[in-house]
C-alpha positions, 0 to 999 in steps of 0.5 A, spaced: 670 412 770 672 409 776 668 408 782 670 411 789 667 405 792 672 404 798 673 396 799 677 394 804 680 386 804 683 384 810 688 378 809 692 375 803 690 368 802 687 365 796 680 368 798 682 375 800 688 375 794 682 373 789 677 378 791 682 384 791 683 382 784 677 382 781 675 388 784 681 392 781 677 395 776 671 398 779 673 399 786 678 404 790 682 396 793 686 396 798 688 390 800 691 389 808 695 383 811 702 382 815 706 379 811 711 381 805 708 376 799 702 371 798 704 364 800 702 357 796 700 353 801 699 348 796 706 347 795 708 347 802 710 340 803 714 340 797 718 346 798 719 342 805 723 335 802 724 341 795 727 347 797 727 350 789 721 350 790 721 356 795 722 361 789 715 359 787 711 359 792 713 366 795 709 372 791 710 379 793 704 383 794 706 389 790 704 386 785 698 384 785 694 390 783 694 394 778 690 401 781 689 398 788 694 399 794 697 393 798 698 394 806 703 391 810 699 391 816 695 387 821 689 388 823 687 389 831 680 391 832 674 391 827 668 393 830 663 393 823 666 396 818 671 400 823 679 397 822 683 398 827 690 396 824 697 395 828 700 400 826 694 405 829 691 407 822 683 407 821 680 405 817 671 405 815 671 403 808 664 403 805 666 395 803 669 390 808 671 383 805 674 379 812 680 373 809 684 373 814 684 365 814 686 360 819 693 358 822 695 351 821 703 348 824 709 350 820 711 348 814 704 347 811 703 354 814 708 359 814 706 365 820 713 369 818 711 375 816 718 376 811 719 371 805 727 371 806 725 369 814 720 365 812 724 361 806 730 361 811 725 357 815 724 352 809 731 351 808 733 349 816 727 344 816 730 341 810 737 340 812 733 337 819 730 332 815 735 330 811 739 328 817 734 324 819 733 317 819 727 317 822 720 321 821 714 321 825 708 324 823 702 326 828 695 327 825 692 323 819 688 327 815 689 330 808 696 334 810 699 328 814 697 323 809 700 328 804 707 329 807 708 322 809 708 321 801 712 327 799 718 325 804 717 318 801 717 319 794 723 324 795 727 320 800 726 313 800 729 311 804 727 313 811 722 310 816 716 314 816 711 313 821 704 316 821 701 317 829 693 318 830 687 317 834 683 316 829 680 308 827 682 310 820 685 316 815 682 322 812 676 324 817 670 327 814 665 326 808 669 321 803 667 315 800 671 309 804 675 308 797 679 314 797 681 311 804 683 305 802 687 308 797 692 312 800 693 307 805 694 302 800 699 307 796 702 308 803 703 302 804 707 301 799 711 306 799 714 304 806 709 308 811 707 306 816 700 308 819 699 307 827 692 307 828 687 308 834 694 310 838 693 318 841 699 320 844 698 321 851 703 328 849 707 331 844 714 330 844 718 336 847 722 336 841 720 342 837 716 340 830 720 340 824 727 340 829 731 334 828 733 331 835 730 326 840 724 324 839 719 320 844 712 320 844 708 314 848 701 312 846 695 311 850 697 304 851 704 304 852 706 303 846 714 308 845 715 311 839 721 314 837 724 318 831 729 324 829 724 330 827 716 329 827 710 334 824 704 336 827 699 335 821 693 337 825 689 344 829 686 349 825 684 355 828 680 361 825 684 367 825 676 372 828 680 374 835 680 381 833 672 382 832 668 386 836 662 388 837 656 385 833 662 381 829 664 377 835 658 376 837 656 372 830 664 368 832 662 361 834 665 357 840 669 354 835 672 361 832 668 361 825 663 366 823 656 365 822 654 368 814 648 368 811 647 366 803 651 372 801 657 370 806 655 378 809 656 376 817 650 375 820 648 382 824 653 387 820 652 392 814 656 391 809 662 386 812 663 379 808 667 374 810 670 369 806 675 363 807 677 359 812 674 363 817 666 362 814 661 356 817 659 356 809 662 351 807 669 346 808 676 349 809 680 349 802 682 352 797 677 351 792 671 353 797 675 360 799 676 361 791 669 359 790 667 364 795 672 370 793 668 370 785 662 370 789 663 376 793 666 379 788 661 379 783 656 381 788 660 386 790 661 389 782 654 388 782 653 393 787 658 398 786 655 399 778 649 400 780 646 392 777 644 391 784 644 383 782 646 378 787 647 371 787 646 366 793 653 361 795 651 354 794 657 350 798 661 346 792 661 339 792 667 335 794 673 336 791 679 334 794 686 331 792 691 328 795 697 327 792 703 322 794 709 326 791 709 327 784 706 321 781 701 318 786 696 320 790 689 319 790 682 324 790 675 325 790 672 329 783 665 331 781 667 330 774 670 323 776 665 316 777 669 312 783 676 314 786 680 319 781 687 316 781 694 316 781 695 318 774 689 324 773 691 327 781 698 327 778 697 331 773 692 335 776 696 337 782 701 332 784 707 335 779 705 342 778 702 343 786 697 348 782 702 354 781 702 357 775 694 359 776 696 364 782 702 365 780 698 368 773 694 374 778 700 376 781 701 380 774 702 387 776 
């Protein structure tokens, strides 16, 4: 028989998706999130330089759960376990599971609450950057590295410059040698790489909009393209916590958890994703998160009353630089993982099919 268990997710990410599904079965699921359809970020930078790719990373919710509810709605406050939404509905789940993720610059996040508008979007950035020559890239992270090597590896014969203040690609904790690698597969394909160069502002032309393009460096140096892409600024989505929730908030927006990824001072409310301080952002951390709160959870309302403790994930990270390059960190792999093994583990199939398979409903 079915449990009457209430548990509410409040976002549609890999984490709130992942955690709606396995509960389906044991709980009264309604899973809340603005938009119409699940977005693959994943594959966001190929959808950009590919647009066929847009009819598969866009997921509607609706069919995401075979006895649960989807909602399209917002939330405006949550103060405990009590969900104010946009529209005005309440709601006092005995469960809350917290996924609303992280904002990040268009196109690798899509803040469109419409797929139609959203792959409208898509499509208008693919014809600016098809008419540009010329292609700047500010920020030299995971995602700047990796667009730079999609729109290489699709038009080639553009100039693509990559701007930061940084003294190196990649900031974080990996091994030296995943550096070297990309910039050496950077390098060969075309891309130049400016480093040690903060910009002293961001061009006025708008990301993503072809047009004039001028940024002057903190040493006078001018550079100047057709379309540039913000590849930096991730920003947790908890402004609408209050009470012992917000106080659990730290100043950099991400929530303070304990092992079980409940938030600290609140019953019963969990939070999962980009917005927790449990572990690194990323996909694989939000679904590593998602199946443990899930298994507690299914441990609670069956009345096993078991739970388990998150242990942070090891380092997994790939990089790819269009279909056939790219490089990455991987438990499983001794040295760098290259090219071949990160083109086959993600570079061609941008980890579709996978999460395309939950949405069976």
């Amino acid at each position: 028989m079915r449990s009457t268990n209430h548990v509410v997710v409040l976002g549609g990410g890999y984490s709130g998706i992942k955690v709606a599904k396995a509960l389906d079965d044991v709980a009264d699921v309604t899973l809340v999130a603005p938009a119409d359809a699940f977005t693959h970020n994943s594959a966001a930078w190929r959808a950009l330089v590919e647009p066929e790719w847009l009819d598969r990373i866009f997921l509607p919710y609706e069919r995401l759960l075979h006895r649960g509810r989807f909602v399209r709605d917002r939330a405006a406050t949550v103060d405990g376990r009590r969900v104010t939404l946009a529209s005005g509905r309440v709601m006092e789940p005995d469960h809350l599971v917290l996924a609303t993720g992280s904002g990040y610059p268009f196109p690798a996040k899509v803040d469109e609450p419409d797929a139609e508008t959203a792959r409208a979007r898509f499509r208008l950035a693919h014809d600016d950057l098809r008419g540009a020559d010329r292609v700047l890239v500010v920020g030299a992270g995971p995602a700047g590295l990796e667009l730079a090597g999609e729109i290489k590896a699709f038009h080639p014969d553009k100039s693509v410059t990559i701007v930061s203040a940084g003294d190196d690609v990649m900031p974080g904790p990996f091994d030296q040698g995943l550096r070297d690698e990309l910039r050496r597969q950077l390098d060969k394909l075309g891309v130049e790489i400016k480093l040690n160069s903060p910009v002293r502002a961001l061009p006025a032309t708008p990301p993503t909009a072809r047009g004039e393009v001028v940024v002057t460096t903190e040493t006078g140096e001018q550079l100047t393209a057709d379309v540039w892409y913000q590849a930096f600024g991730v920003t947790p989505a908890t402004g609408y916590l209050r009470g012992a929730l917000a106080d659990a908030r730290r100043a950099d927006g991400y929530l303070r958890v304990d092992e079980h990824l409940r938030v600290a001072g609140a019953d019963a409310v969990y939070a999962i994703g980009d917005i927790t301080d449990a572990d690194r952002d990323g996909i694989g951390t939000a679904s590593a998160q998602a199946e443990l709160v899930a298994a507690n959870l299914r441990s609670v309302i069956t009345g096993e009353g078991v739970r388990r403790a998150y242990t942070p994930e090891p380092l997994v990270i790939a990089v790819p630089l269009g279909p056939d390059g790219g490089a990455g960190q991987l438990p499983w792999v001794d040295g760098i993982a290259g090219a071949e093994l990160i083109a086959g583990l993600k570079g061609r199939s941008m980890l579709v099919e996978p999460w395309a398979a939950l949405f069976d409903a």
